[in-house]
ChimeraX commands (.cxc) that place a marker at each C-alpha (Angstrom):
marker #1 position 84.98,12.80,-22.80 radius 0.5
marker #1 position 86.22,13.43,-19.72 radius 0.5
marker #1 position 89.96,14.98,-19.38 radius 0.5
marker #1 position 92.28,14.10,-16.61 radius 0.5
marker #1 position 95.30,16.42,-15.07 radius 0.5
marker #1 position 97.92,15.36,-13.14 radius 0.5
marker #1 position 98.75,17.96,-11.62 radius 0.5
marker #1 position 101.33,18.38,-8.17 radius 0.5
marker #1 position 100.24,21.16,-5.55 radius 0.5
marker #1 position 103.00,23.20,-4.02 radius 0.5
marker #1 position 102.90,22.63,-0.32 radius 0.5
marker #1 position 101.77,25.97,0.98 radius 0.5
marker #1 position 99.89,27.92,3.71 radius 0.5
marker #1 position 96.47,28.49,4.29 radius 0.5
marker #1 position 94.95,31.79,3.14 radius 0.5
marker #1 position 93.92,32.89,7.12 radius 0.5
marker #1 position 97.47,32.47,8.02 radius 0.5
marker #1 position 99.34,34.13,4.86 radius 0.5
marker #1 position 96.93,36.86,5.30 radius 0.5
marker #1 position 98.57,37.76,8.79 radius 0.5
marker #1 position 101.84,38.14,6.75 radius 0.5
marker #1 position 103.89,41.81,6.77 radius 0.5
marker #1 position 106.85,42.47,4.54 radius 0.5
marker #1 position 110.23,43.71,5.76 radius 0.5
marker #1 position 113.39,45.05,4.17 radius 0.5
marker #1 position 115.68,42.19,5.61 radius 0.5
marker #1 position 118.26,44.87,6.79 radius 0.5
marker #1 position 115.19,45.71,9.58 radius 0.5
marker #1 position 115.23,41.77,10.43 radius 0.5
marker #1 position 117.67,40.45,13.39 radius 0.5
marker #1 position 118.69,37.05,14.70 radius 0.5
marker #1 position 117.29,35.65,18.03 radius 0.5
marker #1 position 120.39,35.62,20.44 radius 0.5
marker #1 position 120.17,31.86,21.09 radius 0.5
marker #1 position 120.90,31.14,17.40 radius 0.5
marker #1 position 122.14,27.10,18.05 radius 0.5
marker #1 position 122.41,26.08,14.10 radius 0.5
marker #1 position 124.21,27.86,11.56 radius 0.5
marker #1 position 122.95,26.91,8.06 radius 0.5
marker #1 position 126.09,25.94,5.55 radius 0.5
marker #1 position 126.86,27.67,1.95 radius 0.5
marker #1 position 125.72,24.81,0.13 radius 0.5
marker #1 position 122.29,25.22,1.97 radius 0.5
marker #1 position 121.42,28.73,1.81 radius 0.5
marker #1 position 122.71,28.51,-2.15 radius 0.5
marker #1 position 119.71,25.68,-1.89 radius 0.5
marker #1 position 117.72,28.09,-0.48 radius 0.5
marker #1 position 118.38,31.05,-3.29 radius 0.5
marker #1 position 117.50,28.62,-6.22 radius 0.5
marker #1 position 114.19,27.69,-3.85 radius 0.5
marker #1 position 113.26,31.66,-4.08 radius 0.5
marker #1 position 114.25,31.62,-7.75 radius 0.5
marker #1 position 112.67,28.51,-8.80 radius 0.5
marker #1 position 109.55,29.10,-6.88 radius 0.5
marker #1 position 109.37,32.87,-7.37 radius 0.5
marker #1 position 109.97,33.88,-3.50 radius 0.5
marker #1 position 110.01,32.45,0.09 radius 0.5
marker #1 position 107.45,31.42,2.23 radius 0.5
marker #1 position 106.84,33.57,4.94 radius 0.5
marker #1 position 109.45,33.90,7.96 radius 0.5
marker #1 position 108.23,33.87,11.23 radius 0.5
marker #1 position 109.25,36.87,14.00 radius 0.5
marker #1 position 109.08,37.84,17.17 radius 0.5
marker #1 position 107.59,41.41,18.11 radius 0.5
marker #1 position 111.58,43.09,18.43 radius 0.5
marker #1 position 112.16,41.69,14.53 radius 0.5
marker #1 position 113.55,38.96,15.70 radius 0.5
marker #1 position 113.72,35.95,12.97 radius 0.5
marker #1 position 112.40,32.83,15.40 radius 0.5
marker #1 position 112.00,30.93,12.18 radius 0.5
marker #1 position 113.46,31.53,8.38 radius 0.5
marker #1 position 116.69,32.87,9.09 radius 0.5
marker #1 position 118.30,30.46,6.00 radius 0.5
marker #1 position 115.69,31.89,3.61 radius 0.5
marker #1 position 116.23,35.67,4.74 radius 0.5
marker #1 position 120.20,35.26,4.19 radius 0.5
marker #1 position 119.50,33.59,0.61 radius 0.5
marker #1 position 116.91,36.91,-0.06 radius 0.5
marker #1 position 119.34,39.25,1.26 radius 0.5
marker #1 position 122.37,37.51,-1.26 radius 0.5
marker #1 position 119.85,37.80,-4.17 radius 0.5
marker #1 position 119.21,41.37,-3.24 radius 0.5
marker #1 position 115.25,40.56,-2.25 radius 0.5
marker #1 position 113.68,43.80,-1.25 radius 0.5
marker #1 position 110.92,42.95,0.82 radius 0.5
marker #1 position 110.98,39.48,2.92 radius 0.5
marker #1 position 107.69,38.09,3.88 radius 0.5
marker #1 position 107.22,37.53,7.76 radius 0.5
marker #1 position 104.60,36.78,10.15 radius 0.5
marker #1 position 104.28,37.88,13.60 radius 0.5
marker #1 position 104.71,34.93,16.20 radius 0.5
marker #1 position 102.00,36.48,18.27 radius 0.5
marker #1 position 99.58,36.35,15.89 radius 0.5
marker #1 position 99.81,32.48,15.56 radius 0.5
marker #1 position 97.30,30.23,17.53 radius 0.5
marker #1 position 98.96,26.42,18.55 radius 0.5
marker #1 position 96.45,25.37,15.66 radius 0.5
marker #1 position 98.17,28.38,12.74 radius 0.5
marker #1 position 101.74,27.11,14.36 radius 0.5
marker #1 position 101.20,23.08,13.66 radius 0.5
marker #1 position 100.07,24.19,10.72 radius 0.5
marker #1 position 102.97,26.28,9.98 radius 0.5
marker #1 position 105.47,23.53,10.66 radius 0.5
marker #1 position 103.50,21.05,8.99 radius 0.5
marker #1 position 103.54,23.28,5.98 radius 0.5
marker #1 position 107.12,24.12,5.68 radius 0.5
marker #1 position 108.21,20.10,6.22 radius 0.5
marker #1 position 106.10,19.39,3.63 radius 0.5
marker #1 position 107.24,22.20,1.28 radius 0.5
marker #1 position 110.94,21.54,2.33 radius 0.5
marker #1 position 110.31,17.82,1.42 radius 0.5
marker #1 position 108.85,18.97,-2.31 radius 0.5
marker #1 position 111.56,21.39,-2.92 radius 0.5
marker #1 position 114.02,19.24,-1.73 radius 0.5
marker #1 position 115.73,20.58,1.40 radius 0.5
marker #1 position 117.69,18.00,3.60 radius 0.5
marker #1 position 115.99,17.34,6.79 radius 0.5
marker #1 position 118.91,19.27,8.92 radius 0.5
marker #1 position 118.56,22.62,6.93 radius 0.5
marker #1 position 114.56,22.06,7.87 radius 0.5
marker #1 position 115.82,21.51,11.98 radius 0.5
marker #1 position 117.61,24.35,11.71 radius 0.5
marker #1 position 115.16,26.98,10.09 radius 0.5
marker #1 position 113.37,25.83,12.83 radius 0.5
marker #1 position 114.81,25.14,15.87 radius 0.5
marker #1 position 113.08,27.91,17.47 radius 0.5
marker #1 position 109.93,27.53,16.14 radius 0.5
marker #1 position 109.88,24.16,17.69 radius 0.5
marker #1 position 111.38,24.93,20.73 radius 0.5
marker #1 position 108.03,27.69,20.74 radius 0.5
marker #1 position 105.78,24.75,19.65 radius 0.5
marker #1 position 106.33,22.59,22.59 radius 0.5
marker #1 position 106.23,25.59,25.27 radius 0.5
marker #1 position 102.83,26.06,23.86 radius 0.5
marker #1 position 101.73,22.37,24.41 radius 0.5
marker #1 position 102.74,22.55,27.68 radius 0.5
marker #1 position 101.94,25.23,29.75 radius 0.5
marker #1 position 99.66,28.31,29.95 radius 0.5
marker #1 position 99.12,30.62,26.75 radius 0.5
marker #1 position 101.84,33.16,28.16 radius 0.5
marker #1 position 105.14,30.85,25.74 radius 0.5
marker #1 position 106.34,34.60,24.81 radius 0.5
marker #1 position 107.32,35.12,28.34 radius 0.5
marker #1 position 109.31,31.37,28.44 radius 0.5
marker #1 position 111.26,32.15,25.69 radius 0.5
marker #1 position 112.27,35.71,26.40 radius 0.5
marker link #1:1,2 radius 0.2
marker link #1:2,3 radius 0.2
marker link #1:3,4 radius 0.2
marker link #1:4,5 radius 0.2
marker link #1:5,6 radius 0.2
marker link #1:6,7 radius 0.2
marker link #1:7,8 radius 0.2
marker link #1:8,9 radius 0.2
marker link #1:9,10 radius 0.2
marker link #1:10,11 radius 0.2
marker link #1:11,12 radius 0.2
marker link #1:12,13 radius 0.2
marker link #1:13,14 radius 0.2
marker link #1:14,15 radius 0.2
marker link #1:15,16 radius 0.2
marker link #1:16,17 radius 0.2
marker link #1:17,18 radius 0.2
marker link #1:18,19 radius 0.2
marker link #1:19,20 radius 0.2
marker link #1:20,21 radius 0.2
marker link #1:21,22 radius 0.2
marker link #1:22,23 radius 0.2
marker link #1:23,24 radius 0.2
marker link #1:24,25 radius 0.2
marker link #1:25,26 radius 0.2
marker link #1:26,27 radius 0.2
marker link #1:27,28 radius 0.2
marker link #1:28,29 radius 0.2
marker link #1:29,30 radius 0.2
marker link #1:30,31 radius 0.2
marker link #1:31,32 radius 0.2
marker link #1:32,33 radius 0.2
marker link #1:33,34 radius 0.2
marker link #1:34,35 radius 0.2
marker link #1:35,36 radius 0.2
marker link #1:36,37 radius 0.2
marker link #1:37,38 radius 0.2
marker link #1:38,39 radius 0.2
marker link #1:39,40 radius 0.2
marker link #1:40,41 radius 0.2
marker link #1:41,42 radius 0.2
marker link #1:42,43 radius 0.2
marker link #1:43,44 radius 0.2
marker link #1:44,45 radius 0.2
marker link #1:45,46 radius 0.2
marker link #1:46,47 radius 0.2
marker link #1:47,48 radius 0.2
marker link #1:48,49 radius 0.2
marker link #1:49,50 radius 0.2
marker link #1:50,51 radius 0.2
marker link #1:51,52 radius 0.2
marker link #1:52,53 radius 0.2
marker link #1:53,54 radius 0.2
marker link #1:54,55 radius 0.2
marker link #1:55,56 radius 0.2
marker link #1:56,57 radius 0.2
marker link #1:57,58 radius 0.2
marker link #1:58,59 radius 0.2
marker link #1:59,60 radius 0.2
marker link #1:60,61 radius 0.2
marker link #1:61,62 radius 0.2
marker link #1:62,63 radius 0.2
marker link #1:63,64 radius 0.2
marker link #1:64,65 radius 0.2
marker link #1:65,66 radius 0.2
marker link #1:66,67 radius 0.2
marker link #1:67,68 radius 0.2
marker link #1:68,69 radius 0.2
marker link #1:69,70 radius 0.2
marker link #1:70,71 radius 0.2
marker link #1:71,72 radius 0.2
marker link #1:72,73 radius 0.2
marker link #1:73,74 radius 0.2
marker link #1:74,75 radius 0.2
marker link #1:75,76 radius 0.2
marker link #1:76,77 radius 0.2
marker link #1:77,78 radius 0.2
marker link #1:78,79 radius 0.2
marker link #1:79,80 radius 0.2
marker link #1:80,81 radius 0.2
marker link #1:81,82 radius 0.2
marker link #1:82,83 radius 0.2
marker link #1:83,84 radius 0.2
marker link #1:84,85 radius 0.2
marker link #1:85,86 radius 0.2
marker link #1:86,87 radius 0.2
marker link #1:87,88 radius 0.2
marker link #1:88,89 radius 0.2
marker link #1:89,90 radius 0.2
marker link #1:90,91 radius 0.2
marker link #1:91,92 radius 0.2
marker link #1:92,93 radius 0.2
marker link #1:93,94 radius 0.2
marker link #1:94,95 radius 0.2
marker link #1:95,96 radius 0.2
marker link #1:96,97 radius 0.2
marker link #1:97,98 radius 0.2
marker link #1:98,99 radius 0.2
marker link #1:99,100 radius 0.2
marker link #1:100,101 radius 0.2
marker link #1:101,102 radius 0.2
marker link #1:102,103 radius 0.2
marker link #1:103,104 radius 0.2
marker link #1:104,105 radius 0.2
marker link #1:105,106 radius 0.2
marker link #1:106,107 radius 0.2
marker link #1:107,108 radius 0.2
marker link #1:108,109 radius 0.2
marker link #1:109,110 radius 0.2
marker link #1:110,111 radius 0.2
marker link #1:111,112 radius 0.2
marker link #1:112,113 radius 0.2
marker link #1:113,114 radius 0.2
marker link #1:114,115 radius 0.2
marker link #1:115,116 radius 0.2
marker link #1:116,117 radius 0.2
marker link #1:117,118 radius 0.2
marker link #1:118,119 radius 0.2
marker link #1:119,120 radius 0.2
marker link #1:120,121 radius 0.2
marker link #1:121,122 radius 0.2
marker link #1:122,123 radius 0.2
marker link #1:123,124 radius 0.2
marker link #1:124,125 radius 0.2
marker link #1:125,126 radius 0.2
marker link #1:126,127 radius 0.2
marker link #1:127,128 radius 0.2
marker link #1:128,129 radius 0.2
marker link #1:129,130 radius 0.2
marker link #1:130,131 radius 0.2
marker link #1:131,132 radius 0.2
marker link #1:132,133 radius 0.2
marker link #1:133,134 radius 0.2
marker link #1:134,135 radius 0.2
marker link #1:135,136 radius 0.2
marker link #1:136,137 radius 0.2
marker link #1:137,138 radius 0.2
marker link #1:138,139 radius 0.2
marker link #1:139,140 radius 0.2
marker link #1:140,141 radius 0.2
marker link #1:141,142 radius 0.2
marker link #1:142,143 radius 0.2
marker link #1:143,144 radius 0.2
marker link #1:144,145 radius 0.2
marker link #1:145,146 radius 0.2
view
């Protein structure tokens, strides 16, 4: 007899990527400068019952100063529920293929945990600002956006 599962995946990254994550106490985390978007209460409370519900964030991404290019919604949700540790990734350490894959991932899990498709735009508005520097020119985007 043969037993069938439904069974729904959580959106999430792959292994090579979250392996490149470091954790930060979110007091050592900063904004970029060109912060556009501001998220709303009613989003980052969306994002606090996202880290509750799902038992933490995905990873943030930064630049090599601390800099939050993308996640800055989900850090501000940690810091209200007194997170110790936020999980970030490097920018630099993300090839065009890890940072597709990045966005990709975090539409997919903002679809699946319900987030509107502005608070999505503006967690990140950087990162795709970053995204299409990469596609096109040269390799040296950290230069462009500095």
């Amino acid at each position: 007899m043969t037993s069938i599962t439904q069974r729904t995946d959580v959106p999430n990254l792959e292994d090579e990527i979250l392996a490149k994550t470091i954790w930060f106490d979110p007091d050592e985390l900063d904004y970029l400068p060109l912060e556009e978007r501001e998220h709303s209460d009613a989003e980052i409370d969306h994002f606090q019952r996202t880290i509750y519900d799902y038992n933490g964030a995905q990873p943030i991404v930064i630049d090599d100063e601390c800099n939050i290019v993308a996640g800055r919604g989900r850090v501000e949700a940690g810091r209200l529920l007194g997170v110790d540790e936020t999980p970030a990734i490097p920018l630099s350490s993300f090839s065009s293929d890890d940072l597709d894959h990045y966005i990709e991932t975090m539409i997919r899990f903002g679809a699946y945990v319900g987030w509107s498709a502005e608070m999505l735009e503006t967690d990140l508005q950087h990162l795709l600002v970053i995204e299409a520097l990469m596609k096109a020119g040269p390799d040296d985007t950290a230069a462009k956006i500095q």
